[in-house]
C-alpha positions in Angstrom: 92.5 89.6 139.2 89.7 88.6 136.3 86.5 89.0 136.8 84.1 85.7 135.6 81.4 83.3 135.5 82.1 80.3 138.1 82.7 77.2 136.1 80.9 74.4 137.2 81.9 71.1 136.8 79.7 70.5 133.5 81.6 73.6 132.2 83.2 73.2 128.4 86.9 73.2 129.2 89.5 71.5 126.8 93.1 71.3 126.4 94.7 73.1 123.9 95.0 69.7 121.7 91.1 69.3 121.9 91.4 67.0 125.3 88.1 67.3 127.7 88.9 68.5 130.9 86.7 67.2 133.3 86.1 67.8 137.2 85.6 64.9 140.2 83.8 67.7 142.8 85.9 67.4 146.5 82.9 69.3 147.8 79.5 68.7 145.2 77.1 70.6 147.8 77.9 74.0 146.6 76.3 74.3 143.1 75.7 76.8 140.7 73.7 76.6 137.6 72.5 73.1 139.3 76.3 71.7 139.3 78.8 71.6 141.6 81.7 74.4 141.8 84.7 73.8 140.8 87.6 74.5 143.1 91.5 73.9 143.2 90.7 71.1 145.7 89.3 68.8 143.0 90.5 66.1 140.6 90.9 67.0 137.0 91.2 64.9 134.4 92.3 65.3 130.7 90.7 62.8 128.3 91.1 62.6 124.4 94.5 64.6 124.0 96.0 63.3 120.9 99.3 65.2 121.4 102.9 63.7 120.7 105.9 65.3 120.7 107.6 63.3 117.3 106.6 59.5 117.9 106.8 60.0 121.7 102.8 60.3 122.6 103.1 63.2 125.1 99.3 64.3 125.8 97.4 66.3 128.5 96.2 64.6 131.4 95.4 67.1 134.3 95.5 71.2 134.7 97.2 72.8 137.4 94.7 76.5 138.2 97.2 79.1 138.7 95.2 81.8 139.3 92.1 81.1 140.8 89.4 83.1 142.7 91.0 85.5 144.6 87.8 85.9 146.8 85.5 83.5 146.6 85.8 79.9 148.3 84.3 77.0 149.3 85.7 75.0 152.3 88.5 76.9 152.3 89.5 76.4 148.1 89.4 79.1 146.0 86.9 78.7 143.1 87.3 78.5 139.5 85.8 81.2 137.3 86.3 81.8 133.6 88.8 84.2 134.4 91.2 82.2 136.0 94.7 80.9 134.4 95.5 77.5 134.4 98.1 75.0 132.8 97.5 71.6 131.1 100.2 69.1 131.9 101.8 65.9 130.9 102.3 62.9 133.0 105.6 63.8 133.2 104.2 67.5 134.6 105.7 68.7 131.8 103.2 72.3 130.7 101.5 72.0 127.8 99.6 75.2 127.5 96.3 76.9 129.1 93.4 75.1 129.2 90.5 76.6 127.0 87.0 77.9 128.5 84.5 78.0 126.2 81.2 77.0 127.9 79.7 78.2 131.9 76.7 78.6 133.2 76.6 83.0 133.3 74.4 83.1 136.5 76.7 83.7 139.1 80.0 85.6 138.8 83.2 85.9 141.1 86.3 87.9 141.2 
């Protein structure tokens, strides 16, 4: 169990091809840094993943948080902190590799 910053849904997350990960909040009243937490329970989207695997486009389009808060929730869905693990996937929910953190707010921190 890691340690980390909650990401929020204007967090800087990308694929591992350069897609933006974004975040569709189930639950936007709980908000940190002025932006809603991001949970397991919402939608995430991968736009702008230029991968292909020979001709046969192949890219990211959602992420699949295997290890998420271990403690902290909201309505009952654990939370997403910087910490956690996740996996892009294909369509075809085929893993593509972790998706990359690189910008959270650093106010509030969960385990």
């Amino acid at each position: 169990m890691m340690a980390g910053s909650l990401l929020h849904v204007n967090a800087t997350v990308t694929c591992p091809h350069g897609g933006r990960v974004t975040c569709l909040p189930a639950q936007p009243r709980t908000v940190a840094g002025g932006q809603p937490v991001w949970t397991v329970a919402d939608f995430t989207t991968v736009v702008g993943c230029a991968f292909a695997v020979g001709l046969k486009p192949q890219p990211c389009v959602t992420v699949r948080w295997v290890t998420p808060s271990a403690r902290l929730q909201v309505n009952g869905s654990p939370v997403i902190t910087q910490g956690s693990a996740g996996i892009c996937l294909s369509a075809e929910q085929i893993p593509q590799g972790p998706p990359v953190v690189s910008v959270v707010q650093q106010r509030a921190v969960g385990l």
